[in-house]
N, C-alpha and C positions, 0 to 999 in steps of 0.2 A: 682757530687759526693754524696749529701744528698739522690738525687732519690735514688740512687744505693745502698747503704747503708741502708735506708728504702725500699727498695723492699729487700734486702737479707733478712731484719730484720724480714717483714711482714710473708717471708716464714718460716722463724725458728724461731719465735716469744716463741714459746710452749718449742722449745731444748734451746735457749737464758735463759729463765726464769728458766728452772729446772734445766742448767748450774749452773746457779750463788746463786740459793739457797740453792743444792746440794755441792757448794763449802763451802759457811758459814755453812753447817754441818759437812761438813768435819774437818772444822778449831774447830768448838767447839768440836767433838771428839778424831780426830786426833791429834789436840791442844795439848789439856790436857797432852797427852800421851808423844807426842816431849818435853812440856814443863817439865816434871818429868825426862824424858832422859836427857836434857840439865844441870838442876840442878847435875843429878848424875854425870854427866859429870864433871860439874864445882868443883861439893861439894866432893868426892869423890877420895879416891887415885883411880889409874889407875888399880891397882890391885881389888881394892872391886869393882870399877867402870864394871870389867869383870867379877867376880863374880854374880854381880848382871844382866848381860846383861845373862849369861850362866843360870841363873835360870829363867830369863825369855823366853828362850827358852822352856827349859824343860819343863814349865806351858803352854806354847802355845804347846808344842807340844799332852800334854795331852788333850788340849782345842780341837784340832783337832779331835780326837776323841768322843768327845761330843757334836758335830755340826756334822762332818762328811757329810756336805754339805745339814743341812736341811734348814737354812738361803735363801743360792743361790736357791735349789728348790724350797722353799715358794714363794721367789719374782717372782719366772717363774710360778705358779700354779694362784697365786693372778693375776697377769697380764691376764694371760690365762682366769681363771674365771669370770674375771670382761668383759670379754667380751663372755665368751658362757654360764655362769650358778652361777646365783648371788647367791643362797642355798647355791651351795661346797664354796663361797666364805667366807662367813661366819664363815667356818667350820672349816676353814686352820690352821690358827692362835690357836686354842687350840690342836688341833688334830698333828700337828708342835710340839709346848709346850712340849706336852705329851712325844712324842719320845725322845725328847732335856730332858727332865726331869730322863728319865728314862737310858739314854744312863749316862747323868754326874754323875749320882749317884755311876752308876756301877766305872765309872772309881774314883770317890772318894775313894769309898770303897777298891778298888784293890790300890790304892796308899796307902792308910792308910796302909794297910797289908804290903805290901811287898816294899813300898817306902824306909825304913828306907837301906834295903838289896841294890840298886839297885842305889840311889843318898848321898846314904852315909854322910859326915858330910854337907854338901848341903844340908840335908834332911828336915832342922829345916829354911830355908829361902823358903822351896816347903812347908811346912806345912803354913807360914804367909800369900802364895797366894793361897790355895786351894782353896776358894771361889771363883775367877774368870775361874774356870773350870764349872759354872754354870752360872755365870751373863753373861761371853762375850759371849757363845753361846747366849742366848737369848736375849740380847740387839742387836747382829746380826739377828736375827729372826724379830726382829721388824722394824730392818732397813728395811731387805728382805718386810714387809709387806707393810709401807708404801712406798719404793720404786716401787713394786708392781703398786701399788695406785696411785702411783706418784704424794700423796702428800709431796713434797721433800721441799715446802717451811713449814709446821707444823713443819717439822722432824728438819730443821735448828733453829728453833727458840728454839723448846726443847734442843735439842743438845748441841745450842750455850746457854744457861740459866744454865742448867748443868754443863757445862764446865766452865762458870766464876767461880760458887761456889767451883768445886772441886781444880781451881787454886790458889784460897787463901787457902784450906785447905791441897794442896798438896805442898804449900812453908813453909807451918807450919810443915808439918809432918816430908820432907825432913832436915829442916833448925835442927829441934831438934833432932831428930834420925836416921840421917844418912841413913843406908842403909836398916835397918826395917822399918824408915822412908817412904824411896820409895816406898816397898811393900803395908804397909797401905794406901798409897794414890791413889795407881793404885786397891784396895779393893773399895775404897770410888767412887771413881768415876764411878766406871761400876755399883755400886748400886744405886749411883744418878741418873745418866742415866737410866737406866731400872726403875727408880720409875717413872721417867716423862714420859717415853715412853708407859710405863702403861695405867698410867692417861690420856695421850694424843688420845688413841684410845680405842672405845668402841664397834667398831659395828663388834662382833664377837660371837660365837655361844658357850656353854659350853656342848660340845656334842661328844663324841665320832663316829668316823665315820671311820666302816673299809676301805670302797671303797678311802675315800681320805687322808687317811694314809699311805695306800698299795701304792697309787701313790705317792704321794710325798718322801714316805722310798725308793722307787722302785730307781725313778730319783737319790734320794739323794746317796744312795748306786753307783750310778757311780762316779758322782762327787765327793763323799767322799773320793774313790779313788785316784779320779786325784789330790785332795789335798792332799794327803798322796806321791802322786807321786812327787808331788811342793814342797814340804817340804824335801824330800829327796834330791831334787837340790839344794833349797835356806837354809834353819835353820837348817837344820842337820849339815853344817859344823863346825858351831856353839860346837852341842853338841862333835862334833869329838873333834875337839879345846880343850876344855875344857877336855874330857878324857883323853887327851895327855896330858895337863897342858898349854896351851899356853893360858893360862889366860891374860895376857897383849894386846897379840894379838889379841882376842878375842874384845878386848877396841877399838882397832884404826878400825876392821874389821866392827864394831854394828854403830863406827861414821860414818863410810863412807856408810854404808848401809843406816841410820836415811836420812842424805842430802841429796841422793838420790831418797831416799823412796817419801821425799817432793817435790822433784820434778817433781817427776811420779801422784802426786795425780790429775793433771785438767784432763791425758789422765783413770785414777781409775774414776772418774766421769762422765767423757765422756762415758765411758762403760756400768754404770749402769743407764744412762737417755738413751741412745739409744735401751736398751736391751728389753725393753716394744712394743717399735716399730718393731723390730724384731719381737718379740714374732707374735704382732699380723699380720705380713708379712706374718710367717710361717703357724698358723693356716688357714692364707685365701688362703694359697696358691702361693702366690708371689714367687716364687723361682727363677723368673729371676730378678725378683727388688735384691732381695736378693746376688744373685750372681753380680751383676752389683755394689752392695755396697761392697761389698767383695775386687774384686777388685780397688775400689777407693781409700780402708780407705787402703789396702795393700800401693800404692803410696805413700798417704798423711804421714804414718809413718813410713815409710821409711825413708823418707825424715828429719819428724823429729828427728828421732831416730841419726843418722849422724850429723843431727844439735845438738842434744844434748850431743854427744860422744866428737865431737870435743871443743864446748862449754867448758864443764865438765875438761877437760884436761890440759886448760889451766886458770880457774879459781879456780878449789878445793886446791890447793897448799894456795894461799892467803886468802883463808876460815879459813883455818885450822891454819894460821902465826895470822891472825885476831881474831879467836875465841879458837883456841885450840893448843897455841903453845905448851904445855907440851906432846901435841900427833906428832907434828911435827918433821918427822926426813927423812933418810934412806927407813925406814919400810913404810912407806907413800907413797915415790913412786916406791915402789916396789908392795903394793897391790893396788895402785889407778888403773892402768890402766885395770887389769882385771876385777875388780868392776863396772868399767866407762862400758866397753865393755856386762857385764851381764844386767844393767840396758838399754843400747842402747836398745839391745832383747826385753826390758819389755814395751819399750818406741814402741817400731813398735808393739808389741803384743798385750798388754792388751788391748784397745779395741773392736779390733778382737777378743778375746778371751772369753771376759765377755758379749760384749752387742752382737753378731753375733753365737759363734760356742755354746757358754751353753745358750742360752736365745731362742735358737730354737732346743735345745733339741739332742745336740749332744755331752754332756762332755762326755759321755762313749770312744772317740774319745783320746781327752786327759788323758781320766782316765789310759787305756790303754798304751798309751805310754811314762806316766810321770811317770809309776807305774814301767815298763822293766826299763826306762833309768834311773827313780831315784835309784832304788837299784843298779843299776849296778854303778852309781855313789859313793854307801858306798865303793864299796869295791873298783876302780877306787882312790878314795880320800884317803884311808888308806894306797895302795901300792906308789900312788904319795907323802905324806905325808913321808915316809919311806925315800923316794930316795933325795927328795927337800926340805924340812921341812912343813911348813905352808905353804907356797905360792902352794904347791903341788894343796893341796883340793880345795882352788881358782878356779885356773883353769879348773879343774878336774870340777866343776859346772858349769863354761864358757860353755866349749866344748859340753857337754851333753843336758846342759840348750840348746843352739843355734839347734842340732841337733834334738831336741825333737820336737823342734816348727815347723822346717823347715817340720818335717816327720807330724804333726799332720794337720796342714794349707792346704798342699798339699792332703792329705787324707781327708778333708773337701770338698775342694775344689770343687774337683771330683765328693762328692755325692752329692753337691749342682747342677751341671753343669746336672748328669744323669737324677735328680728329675726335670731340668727345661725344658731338652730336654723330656720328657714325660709327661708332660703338658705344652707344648706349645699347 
């Protein structure tokens, strides 16, 4: 059994390591963030506690446009250049910056202006997080960079350093002020973070470069889409929610999302350590390695996605009797199961998704049809909302979400299989 165990190991020796230190980054940033949600949760009527999840929407959704997939592009350009052209590599990292600089600004200014008209007495809880329509894209940028690099053990130790500090200042900020509270501290922390991430990497170029701006806007510009198109499935129901007033709903919807969310993060890691490998598949050519993995990681999460659907169904009831009786009721399991059901999807996907179809330069693939099926999804959500109540738009993301993947995997698929039969 040791042999065996040490031969697996000697082979994944490299995915083993950037595993488990890409996990401890996760934990110091991802941390942070669950740890501030849990307090809100705790500290928090039910009612502010959705207030507060509803404006965090809205700031991400504006984030999304100020990244608009320059992050995910950067770590595919870094990976790529660290293997054909160590100049552009240099280059990325300001030249990145720059767009992200120029993108967040815009969307600053246009909320200042016409914020007030558009999220209304909301307006004064979106004006406390405006700063993180600047720091989260770029502390994502740096992810992207040394992920890239695949220095994933530097990134954890900054990360996880970061994260202790902003957790003693983010139990202070919650404990005294409430739900301004949580605002400032999810402020404080993305700027913590982005100072060490700073500090932590130097060897980059202060140099404008149109040739690897144009690439990387280029890339970015698909996949910005296809986040705009993800966003439309998953956080938009969010803002629906709250348009409507189902503020409470809104509460039990963001818990059951959060647990989730954590449970999905070893297959979010998984993703971003394999997608380097990819990458450099793709450049050399490999398109039947390629396809041959495709197929594998399809079975392996399959598999587990079932494993964790069924899992999930019969233990989140006692989660919630255990941590969050005041959300336990009726309403629980009436949106558990389709919840359970969307995240299954994410559990067979994401991998496939991040380290295989965009790390070899196909999200235009996704972009495309997260873009058709998410708007079809707004108005899908508001006519099912109408007839069913809230449970309506749930679904209404289920159905869409599930249908999206299936059309996008399959459409991968195909050109992965044509590119290997024409270089065999």
């Amino acid at each position: 059994m040791k042999k065996i165990i040490k031969k697996y190991y000697n082979k994944d020796k490299e995915l083993i390591h950037n595993f488990i230190w890409r996990s401890l980054q996760i934990a110091g940033k991802q941390g942070i963030t669950f740890f501030i949600f849990v307090l809100c949760a705790k500290l928090l009527t039910p009612y502010d506690f959705g207030i507060y999840n509803y404006v965090i929407a809205i700031i991400f959704f504006l984030i999304m446009f100020g990244d608009f997939g320059i992050s995910t592009a950067t770590s595919k350009y870094v990976a790529e250049y660290n293997i054909t052209d160590k100049e552009k590599l240099k280059l990325v990292l300001f030249n990145s910056g720059l767009i992200i600089f120029v993108l967040t600004n815009i969307i600053i200014i246009l909320t200042l202006i016409f914020g007030h008209r558009y999220f209304g007495d909301r307006y004064l809880y979106v004006l406390w997080l405006l700063p993180l329509i600047f720091l989260a894209p770029m502390t994502s940028l740096y992810d992207g960079v040394y992920g890239g690099l695949k220095k994933f053990k530097k990134l954890a130790l900054i990360s996880l350093a970061c994260g202790s500090i902003s957790i003693i200042l983010a139990y202070y900020f919650v404990n005294s002020y409430e739900l301004i509270g949580a605002m400032i501290s999810q402020n404080f922390f993305y700027l913590i973070l982005l100072i060490g991430l700073v500090l932590g990497h130097h060897d980059f170029r202060i140099k404008f470069n149109k040739a690897v701006a144009y690439e990387i806007g280029k890339y970015s510009l698909a996949f910005g889409i296809a986040i705009v198109g993800y966003y439309l499935f998953s956080r938009v129901a969010i803002l629906i929610l709250g348009h409507y007033d189902y503020i409470n709903e809104i509460s039990l919807y963001e818990l059951l999302n959060k647990i989730f969310m954590i449970a999905l993060i070893p297959v979010t890691i998984l993703g971003t350590i394999v997608a380097p490998n990819f990458t450099k598949m793709y450049v050399q050519k490999e398109y039947k390695k390629i396809l041959l993995k495709f197929k594998k990681y399809f079975f392996i999460f399959i598999f587990i996605a079932i494993f964790f659907a069924i899992f999930s169904h019969f233990l989140t009831p006692y989660i919630f009797l255990a941590f969050f009786k005041e959300y336990y009721g009726p309403d629980l399991y009436k949106m558990m199961t389709p919840v359970i059901l969307i995240y299954a999807s994410l559990f067979y996907c994401t991998v496939i998704n991040t380290g295989i179809i965009i790390s070899t330069g196909y999200a235009k693939i996704m972009a495309y049809s997260n873009m058709i099926f998410g708007i079809f999804n707004i108005f899908l959500s508001i006519l099912l909302l109408r007839h069913f109540g809230y449970i309506g738009v749930i679904y209404s993301t289920l159905f869409l979400h599930v249908v999206a993947i299936v059309f996008y995997h399959i459409v991968y698929y195909f050109n992965i299989k044509n590119l290997s039969k024409k270089y065999e």
